[in-house]
C-alpha positions, 0 to 999 in steps of 0.5 A: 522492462519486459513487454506484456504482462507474462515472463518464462515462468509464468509460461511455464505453469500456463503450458504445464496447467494448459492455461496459456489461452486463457491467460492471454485472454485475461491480459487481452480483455482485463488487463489495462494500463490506464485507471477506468471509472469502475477502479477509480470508485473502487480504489478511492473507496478503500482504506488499506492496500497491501505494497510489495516492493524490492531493493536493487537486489531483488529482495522483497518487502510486503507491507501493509498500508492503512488509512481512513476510505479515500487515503488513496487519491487517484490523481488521474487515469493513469497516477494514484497517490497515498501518504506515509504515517509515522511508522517504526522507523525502518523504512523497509518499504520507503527505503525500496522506492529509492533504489527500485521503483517498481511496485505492486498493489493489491486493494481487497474488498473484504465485505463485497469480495473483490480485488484489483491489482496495481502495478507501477512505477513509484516516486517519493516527494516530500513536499508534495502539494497533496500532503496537505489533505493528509495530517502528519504525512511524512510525504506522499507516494505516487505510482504510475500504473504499467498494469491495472488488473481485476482478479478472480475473487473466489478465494476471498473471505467475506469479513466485516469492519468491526472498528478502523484503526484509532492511530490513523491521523485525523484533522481536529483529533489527538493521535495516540501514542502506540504503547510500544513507543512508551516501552524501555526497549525503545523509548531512548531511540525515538526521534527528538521531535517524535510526541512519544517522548512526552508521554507517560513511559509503559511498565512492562513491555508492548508491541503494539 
């Protein structure tokens, strides 16, 4: 793994774009490897990050994780920790962990207009004593952060949240089943213990 936060790429745009100087002055006074106060109330407050990963080729996977605000635990200053739901079974993501473990996240904050990044190094457990906050996890990821870094939030589009997914696990309540599990195309295909196979199957088709 390489010192510092910049490769010869990035210097190379930064000579090009004369913003080495500035450069080096964010990673001199932004950039962080350990999880402060003001990151851990911004994170735990969050309910999606977005996770890049590679496989041991360097082919990249970008994929998008979703929860209730808190579904990422900051277990100390330097570890945070969020669960894997039933997804569609490829495992793009997960499966990247197992061969390369670095990873990069980025947390948006579309209502205050506010971003942060969260490189690392992830691991997987499938038994993992923080499972037991998260209904039906299947396990838990924990990233070690190498980087912690604010970005400039000016290009953020200010939304609002009109409604949180209704899939998302929660304690006391039935998780529905997605449509596109009851369809023809993969209904034969799901897990033998997946509750879709109890459900009504869909006329037509979905990708929901």
């Amino acid at each position: 793994m390489r010192d510092g936060l910049y490769h010869e790429g990035n210097r190379y745009w930064q000579d090009r774009f004369d913003t080495r100087r500035l450069a080096d002055r964010i990673e001199e006074r932004l950039d962080h490897d350990t999880i402060d106060d003001d990151d851990r109330a911004f994170i735990e407050r969050m309910d999606m990050l977005f996770l890049a990963t590679a496989d041991e080729w360097g082919m990249p996977q970008c994929s998008y994780k979703g929860g209730d605000p808190g579904f990422v635990t900051v277990v100390d200053e330097h570890t945070i920790a969020f669960p894997n739901y039933d997804g569609n079974g490829t495992y793009l993501s997960m499966g990247n962990l197992l061969r390369n473990p670095q990873v990069g996240i980025l947390f948006v904050d579309w209502e205050r207009q506010k971003r942060l990044r969260l490189n690392g190094i992830a691991s997987v457990d499938e038994d993992d004593p923080l499972l037991a906050p998260y209904p039906e996890a299947q396990f838990v990821v924990r990233v070690r952060a190498t980087h912690v870094l604010p970005n400039c939030p000016r290009y953020i589009h200010r939304m609002r949240l009109v409604e949180r997914s209704r899939f998302v696990p929660r304690v006391g309540a039935e998780t529905p089943v997605p449509d596109w599990k009851r369809a023809a195309w993969s209904r034969d295909a799901l897990p033998a213990d997946d509750p879709a196979r109890r459900a009504p199957p869909l006329e037509g088709r979905s990708t929901e």
